[in-house]
C-alpha positions in Angstrom: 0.0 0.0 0.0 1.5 3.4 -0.7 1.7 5.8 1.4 1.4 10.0 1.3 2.4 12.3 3.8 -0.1 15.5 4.0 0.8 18.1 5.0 -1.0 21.3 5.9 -2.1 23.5 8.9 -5.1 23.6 7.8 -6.5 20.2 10.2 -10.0 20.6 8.2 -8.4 19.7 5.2 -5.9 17.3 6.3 -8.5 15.4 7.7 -11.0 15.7 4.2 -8.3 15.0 2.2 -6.5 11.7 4.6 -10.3 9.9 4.2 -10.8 10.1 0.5 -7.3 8.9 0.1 -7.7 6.5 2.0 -10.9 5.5 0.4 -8.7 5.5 -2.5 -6.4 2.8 -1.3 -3.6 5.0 0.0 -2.0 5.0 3.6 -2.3 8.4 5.2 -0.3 10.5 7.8 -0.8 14.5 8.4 1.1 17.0 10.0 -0.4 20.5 10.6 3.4 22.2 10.6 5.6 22.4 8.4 8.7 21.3 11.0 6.2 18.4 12.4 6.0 17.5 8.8 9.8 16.9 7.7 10.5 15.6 10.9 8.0 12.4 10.6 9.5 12.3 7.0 12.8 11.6 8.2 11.3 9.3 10.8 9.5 6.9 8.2 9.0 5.9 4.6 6.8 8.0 2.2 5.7 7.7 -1.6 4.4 10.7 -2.0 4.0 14.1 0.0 1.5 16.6 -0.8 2.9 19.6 1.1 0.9 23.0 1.6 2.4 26.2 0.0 1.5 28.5 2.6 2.6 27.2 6.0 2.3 28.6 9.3 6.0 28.0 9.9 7.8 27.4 7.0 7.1 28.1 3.0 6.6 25.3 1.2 9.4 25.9 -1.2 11.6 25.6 2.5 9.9 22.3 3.4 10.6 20.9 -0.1 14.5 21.8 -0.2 14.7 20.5 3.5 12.3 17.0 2.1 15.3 17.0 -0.6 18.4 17.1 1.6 17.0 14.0 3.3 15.5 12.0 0.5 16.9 13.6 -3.5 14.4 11.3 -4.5 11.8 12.5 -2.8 7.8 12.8 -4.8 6.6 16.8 -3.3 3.3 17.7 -4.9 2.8 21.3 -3.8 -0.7 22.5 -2.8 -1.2 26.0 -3.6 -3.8 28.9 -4.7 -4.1 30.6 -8.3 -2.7 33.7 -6.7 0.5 31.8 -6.2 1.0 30.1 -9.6 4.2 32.3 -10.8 5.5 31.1 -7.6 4.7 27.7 -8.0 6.8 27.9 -11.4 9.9 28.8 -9.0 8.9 25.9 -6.5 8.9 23.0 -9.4 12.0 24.5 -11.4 13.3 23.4 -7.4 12.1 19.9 -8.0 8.7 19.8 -6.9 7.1 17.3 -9.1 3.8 19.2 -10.0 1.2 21.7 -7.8 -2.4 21.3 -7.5 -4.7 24.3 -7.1 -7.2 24.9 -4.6 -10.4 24.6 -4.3 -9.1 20.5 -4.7 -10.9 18.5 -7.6 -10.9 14.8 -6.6 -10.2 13.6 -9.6 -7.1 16.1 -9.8 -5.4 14.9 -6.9 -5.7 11.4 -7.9 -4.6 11.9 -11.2 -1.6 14.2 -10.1 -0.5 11.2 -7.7 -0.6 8.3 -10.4 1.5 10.2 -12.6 4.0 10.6 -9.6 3.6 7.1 -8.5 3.7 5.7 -12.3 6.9 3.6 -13.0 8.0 3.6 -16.6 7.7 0.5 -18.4 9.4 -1.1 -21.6 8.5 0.1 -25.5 5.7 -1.9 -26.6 4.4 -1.8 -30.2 1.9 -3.9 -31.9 4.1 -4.4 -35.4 8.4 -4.2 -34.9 8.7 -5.0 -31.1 12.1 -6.7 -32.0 13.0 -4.0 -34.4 16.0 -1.9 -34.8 14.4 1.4 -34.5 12.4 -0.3 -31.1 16.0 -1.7 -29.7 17.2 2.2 -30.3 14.1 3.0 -28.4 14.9 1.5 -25.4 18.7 2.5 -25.5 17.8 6.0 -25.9 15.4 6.1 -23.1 11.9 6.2 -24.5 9.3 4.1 -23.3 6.1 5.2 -25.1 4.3 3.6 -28.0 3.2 6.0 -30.9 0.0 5.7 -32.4 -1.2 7.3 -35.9 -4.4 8.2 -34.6 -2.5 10.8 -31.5 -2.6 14.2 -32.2 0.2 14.8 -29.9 3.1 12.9 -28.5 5.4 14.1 -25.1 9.0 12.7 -25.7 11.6 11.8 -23.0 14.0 14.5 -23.0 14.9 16.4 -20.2 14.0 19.8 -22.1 11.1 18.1 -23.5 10.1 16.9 -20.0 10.8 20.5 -18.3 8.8 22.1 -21.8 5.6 19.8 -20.5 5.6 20.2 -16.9 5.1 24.2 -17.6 2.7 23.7 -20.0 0.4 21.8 -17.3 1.9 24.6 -14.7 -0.2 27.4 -17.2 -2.7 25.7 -19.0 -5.0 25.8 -16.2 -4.9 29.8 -16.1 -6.0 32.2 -18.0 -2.6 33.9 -18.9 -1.5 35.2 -22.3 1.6 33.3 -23.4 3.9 33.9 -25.5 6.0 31.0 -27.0 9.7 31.2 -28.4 11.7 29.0 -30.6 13.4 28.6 -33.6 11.1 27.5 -36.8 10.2 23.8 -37.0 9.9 23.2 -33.0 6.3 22.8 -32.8 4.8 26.1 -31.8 1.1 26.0 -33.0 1.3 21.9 -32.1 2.3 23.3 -28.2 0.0 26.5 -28.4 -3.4 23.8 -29.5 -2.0 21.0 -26.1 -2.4 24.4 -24.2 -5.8 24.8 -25.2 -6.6 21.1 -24.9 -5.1 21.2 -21.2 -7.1 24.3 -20.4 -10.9 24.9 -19.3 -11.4 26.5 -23.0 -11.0 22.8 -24.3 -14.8 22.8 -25.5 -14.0 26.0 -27.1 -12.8 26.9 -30.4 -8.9 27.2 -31.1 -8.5 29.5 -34.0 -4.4 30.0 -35.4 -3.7 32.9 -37.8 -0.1 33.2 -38.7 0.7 36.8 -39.1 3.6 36.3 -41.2 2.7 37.1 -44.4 -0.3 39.2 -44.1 -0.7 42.8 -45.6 -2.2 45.6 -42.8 -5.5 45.3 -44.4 -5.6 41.8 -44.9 -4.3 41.3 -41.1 -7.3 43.7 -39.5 -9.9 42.0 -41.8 -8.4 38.5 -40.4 -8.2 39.4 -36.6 -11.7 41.8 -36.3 -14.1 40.6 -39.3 -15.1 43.7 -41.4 -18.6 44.6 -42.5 -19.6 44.9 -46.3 -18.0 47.6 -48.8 -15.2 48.5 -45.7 -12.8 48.1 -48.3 -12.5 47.1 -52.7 -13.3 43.5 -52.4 -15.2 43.3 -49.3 -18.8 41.8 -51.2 -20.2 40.6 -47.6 -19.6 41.1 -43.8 -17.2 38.7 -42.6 -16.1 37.0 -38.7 -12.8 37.9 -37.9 -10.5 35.4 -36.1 -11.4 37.1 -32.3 -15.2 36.2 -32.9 -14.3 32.8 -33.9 -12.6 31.8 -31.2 -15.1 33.6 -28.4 -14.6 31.5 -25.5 -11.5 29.8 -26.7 -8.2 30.5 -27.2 -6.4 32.6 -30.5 -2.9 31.5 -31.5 -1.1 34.3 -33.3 2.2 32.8 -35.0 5.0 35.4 -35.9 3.2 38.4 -34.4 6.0 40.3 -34.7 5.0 41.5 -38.0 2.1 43.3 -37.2 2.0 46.8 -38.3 2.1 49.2 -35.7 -1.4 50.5 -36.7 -2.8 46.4 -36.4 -0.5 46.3 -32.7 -2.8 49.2 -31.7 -5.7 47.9 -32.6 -5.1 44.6 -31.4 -3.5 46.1 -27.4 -7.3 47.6 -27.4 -8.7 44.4 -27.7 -6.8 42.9 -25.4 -7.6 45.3 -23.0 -11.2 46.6 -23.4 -12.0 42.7 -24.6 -13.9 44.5 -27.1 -13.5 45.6 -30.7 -15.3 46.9 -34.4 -14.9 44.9 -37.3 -13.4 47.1 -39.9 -15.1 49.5 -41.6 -18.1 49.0 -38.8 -19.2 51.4 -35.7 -20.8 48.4 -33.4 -18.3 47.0 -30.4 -18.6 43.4 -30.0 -17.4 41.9 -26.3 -14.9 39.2 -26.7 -13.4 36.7 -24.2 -10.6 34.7 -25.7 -7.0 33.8 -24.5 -4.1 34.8 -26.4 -1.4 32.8 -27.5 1.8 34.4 -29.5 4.3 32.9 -30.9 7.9 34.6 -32.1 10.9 33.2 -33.4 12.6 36.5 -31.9 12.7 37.8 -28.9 10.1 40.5 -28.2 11.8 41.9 -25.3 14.7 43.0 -28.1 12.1 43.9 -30.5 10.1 46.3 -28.4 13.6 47.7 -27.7 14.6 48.2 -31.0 11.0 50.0 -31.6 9.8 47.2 -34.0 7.3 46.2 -31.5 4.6 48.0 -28.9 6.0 47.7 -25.3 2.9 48.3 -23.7 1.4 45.2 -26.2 4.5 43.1 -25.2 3.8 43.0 -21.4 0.2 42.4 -22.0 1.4 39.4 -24.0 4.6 38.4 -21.5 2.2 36.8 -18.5 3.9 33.5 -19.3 6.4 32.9 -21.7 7.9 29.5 -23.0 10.9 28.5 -24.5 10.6 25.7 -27.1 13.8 23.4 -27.0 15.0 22.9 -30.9 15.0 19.6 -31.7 19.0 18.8 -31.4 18.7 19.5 -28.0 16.4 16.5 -27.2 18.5 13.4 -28.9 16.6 11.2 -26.6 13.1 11.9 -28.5 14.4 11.2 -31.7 14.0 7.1 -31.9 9.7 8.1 -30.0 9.3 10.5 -32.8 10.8 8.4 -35.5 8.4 5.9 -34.5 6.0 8.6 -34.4 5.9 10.0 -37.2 6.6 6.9 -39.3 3.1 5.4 -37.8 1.5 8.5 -39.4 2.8 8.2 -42.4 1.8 4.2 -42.9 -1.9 5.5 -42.1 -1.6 8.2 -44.8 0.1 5.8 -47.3 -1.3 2.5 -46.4 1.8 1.2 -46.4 3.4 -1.0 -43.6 6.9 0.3 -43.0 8.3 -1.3 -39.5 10.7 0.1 -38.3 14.2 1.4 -39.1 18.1 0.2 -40.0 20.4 0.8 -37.1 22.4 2.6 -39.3 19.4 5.1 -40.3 18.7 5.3 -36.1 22.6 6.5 -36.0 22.1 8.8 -38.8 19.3 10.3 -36.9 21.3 10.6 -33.5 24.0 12.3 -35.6 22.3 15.1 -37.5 21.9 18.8 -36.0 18.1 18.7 -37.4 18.3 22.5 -38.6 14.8 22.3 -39.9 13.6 21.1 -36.3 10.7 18.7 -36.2 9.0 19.6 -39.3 12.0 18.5 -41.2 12.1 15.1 -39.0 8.8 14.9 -40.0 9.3 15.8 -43.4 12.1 13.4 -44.0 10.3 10.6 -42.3 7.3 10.8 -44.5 9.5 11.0 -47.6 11.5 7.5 -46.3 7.9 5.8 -46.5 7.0 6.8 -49.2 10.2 5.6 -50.9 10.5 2.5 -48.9 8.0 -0.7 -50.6 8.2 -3.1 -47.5 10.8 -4.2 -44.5 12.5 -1.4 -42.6 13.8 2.1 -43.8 17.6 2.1 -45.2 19.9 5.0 -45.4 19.4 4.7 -49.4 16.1 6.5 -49.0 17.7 9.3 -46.9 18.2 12.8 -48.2 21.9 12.8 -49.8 22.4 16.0 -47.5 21.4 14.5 -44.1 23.9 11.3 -44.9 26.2 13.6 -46.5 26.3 15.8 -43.7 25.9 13.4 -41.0 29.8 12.0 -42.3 31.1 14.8 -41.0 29.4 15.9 -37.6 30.2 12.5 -35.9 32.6 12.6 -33.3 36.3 11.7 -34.3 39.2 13.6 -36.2 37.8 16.1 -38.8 39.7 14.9 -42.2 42.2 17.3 -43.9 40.1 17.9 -46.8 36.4 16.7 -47.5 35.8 13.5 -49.7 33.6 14.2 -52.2 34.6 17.4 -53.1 38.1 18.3 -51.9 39.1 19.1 -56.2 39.9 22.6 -56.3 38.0 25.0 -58.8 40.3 25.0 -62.0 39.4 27.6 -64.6 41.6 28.0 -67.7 40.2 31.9 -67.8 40.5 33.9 -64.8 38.2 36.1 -65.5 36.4 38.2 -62.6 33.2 36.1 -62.8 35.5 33.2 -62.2 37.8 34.4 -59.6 34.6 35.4 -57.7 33.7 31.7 -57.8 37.6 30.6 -56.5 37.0 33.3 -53.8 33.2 31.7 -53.1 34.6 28.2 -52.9 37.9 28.9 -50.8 35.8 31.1 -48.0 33.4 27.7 -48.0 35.9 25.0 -48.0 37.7 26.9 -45.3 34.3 27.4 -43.0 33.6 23.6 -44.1 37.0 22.7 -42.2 36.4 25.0 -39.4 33.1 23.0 -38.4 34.8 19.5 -39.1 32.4 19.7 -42.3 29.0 19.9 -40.0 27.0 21.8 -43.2 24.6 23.1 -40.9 27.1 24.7 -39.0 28.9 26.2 -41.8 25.4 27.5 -43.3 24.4 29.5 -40.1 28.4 31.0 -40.3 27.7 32.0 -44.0 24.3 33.4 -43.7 22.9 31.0 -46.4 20.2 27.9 -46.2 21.6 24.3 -46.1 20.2 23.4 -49.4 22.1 26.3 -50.9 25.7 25.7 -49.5 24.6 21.8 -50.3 24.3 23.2 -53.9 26.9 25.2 -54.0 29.1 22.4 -53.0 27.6 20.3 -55.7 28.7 22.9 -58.3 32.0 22.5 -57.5 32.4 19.2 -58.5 34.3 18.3 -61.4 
């Protein structure tokens, strides 16, 4: 039987909470201090402790570094009001292992404490349990199954782990969030597991990625406008705010906003009101914002490309999105992952993966993120007729590069295209070519030929220093 220490000055809702655990199955013990409470921790044995914020003695955040010192292993759940959320964030960067909010939900409590008590098992698949890409599985760590019909799948990783536990930290709140991270990590994918974690779940989640979008266009998108507001307007039209009333509005790259739609939109915020364009009626609106910005908007607000006062309406809760190089350990779950998803849309039974491939995986920077992961995994199935995917199937610049990032001695000039560029004419268009290939052989051997590398250095894309390279050739 496991047991849980409460503990809590409250004796109303030790007591409340002791009998439904132990309704539950668990073994109870409370302590009304929070000295009373570490010192019958150090006396006995407990799974899990579900530990007050506010103490009459000690902070909660004390009682779990002192709970620590005795036990590093030690399960602390922290018990705490919305007004202490922010704090909370402090108190499980500390190594709490989640919060619950008061008023308690049953269900909540139980659920937070079978995730804590949950032991992690061994990969299991129905199709490629013995497979190469399932014995890379379990050396790397990852003990989930994928499925083609999940929307969302919560790797291994210790950034990946850290990027999850704050999303269940916010979701619960109403905070605008903003969201940070290079392109290809997932943004809109972690902005729509916000809104499924939230109490707006049963809402509508409406994305609108302000990238590309003229200032008209942009207003027309976010507020609706009414007929004849502009050339081309034929009929009134709902604006992205009125269809996600209730729910929650993702806005990807909303750094490019004019300054004109930034106004607009820092009034809405706001008032939670607006007028489509061209219109004179204010609608009310309640909808939670999400932004996302593969810059930082602190240094854009600074640099006057973006509305300060807009930016700390925004900044309740930011999040940094790990790029994907930084979480090797998700790479064989999201292999599998993604591979499941593409059998479904190619009915086609791919099972798994080469060692080799696995390796090539594990060895590649992933510039692109997950989209190109993904991207390259549904391009290996469709390639691939039957069996498991080989390295044949792989882009020639992922194998290519992957040659040269691996650990070892960088060679003195690269393989496949260490000929110099020989011209019989020296003319200036070609001596701009020698100067082009020498500054690229020379960043190539600065970066023990890791392409991606040597792209970021240049200022150019992968594919065109990859082509550039190929050009070369004789």
């Amino acid at each position: 039987m496991k047991r849980i220490l409460i503990i809590d000055d409250d004796m109303d809702m030790c007591n409340l909470l002791g009998r439904f655990l132990q309704k539950k199955g668990f073994e109870t013990e409370a302590s009304h201090s929070g000295n009373k409470g570490i010192a019958k921790f150090k006396e006995s044995k407990f799974d899990v402790v579900l530990c007050d914020f506010r103490l009459g003695d000690k902070e909660g955040r004390e009682v779990l570094k002192e709970l620590k010192q005795i036990d590093p292993t030690a399960i602390v759940i922290i018990i705490t009001g919305y007004s202490d959320i922010k704090t909370a964030v402090d108190v499980i960067k500390a190594g709490a292992f989640d919060y619950i909010t008061k008023p308690l939900i049953p269900e909540e409590v139980l659920n937070v404490i079978g995730r804590a008590l949950q032991q992690p098992g061994g990969v299991s698949s129905d199709q490629g349990k013995n497979s190469a890409s399932a014995q890379a599985a379990r050396k790397y760590g990852n003990s989930r199954p994928s499925s083609p019909d999940d929307e969302f799948l919560v790797g291994q990783a210790p950034a990946t782990k850290e990027l999850y536990r704050q999303i269940e930290l916010v979701a619960p709140t109403n905070y605008s969030i903003i969201l940070y991270g290079e392109s290809g990590t997932g943004k809109e994918v972690i902005a729509r597991t916000i809104h499924q974690y939230s109490a707006r779940r049963e809402k509508p989640f409406i994305a609108m990625d302000c990238g590309t979008l003229s200032k008209e266009l942009a207003g027309s998108e976010l507020f609706g406008h009414v007929k004849g507001a502009f050339t081309g307007a034929l009929n009134d039209k709902d604006g992205h705010f009125e269809l996600a009333n209730g729910g929650t509005l993702f806005l990807d790259e909303v750094a490019n906003l004019s300054y004109e739609i930034q106004a607009a939109l820092l009034r809405t915020v706001q008032e939670r009101k607006f007028k489509r364009v061209g219109g004179v009626k204010e609608m009310d609106v309640d909808v939670r914002i999400i932004v996302a910005s593969n810059e930082n908007l602190q240094e854009a607000y600074r640099k006057g490309r973006f509305r300060e006062d807009l930016f700390h309406r925004f900044n309740e809760f930011s999040i940094m999105l790990p790029a994907f190089r930084y979480r090797k350990e998700d790479i064989p779950l999201f292999a599998e992952f993604f591979l499941a998803k593409a059998n479904k849309e190619l009915n086609k039974e791919v099972v798994g993966f080469e060692p080799d491939v696995m390796e090539i995986f594990m060895n590649y920077s992933w510039p692109g993120n997950l989209r190109e992961f993904r991207n390259v995994i549904r391009r290996a199935a469709l390639l691939t007729s039957s069996g498991t995917v080989n390295a044949r199937v792989l882009p020639p610049e992922i194998v290519d590069t992957n040659l040269y990032s691996t650990a070892g001695p960088a060679p003195t000039v690269a393989p496949s295209h260490s000929h110099p560029v020989i011209h019989k004419e020296m003319d200036l268009k070609n001596a701009a070519a020698q100067a082009e290939y020498d500054t690229i052989m020379n960043v190539l051997k600065q970066v023990n030929y890791n392409k991606s590398r040597a792209a970021e250095i240049l200022k150019i894309d992968r594919k065109t220093l990859y082509n550039k390279i190929k050009s070369y050739q004789p």
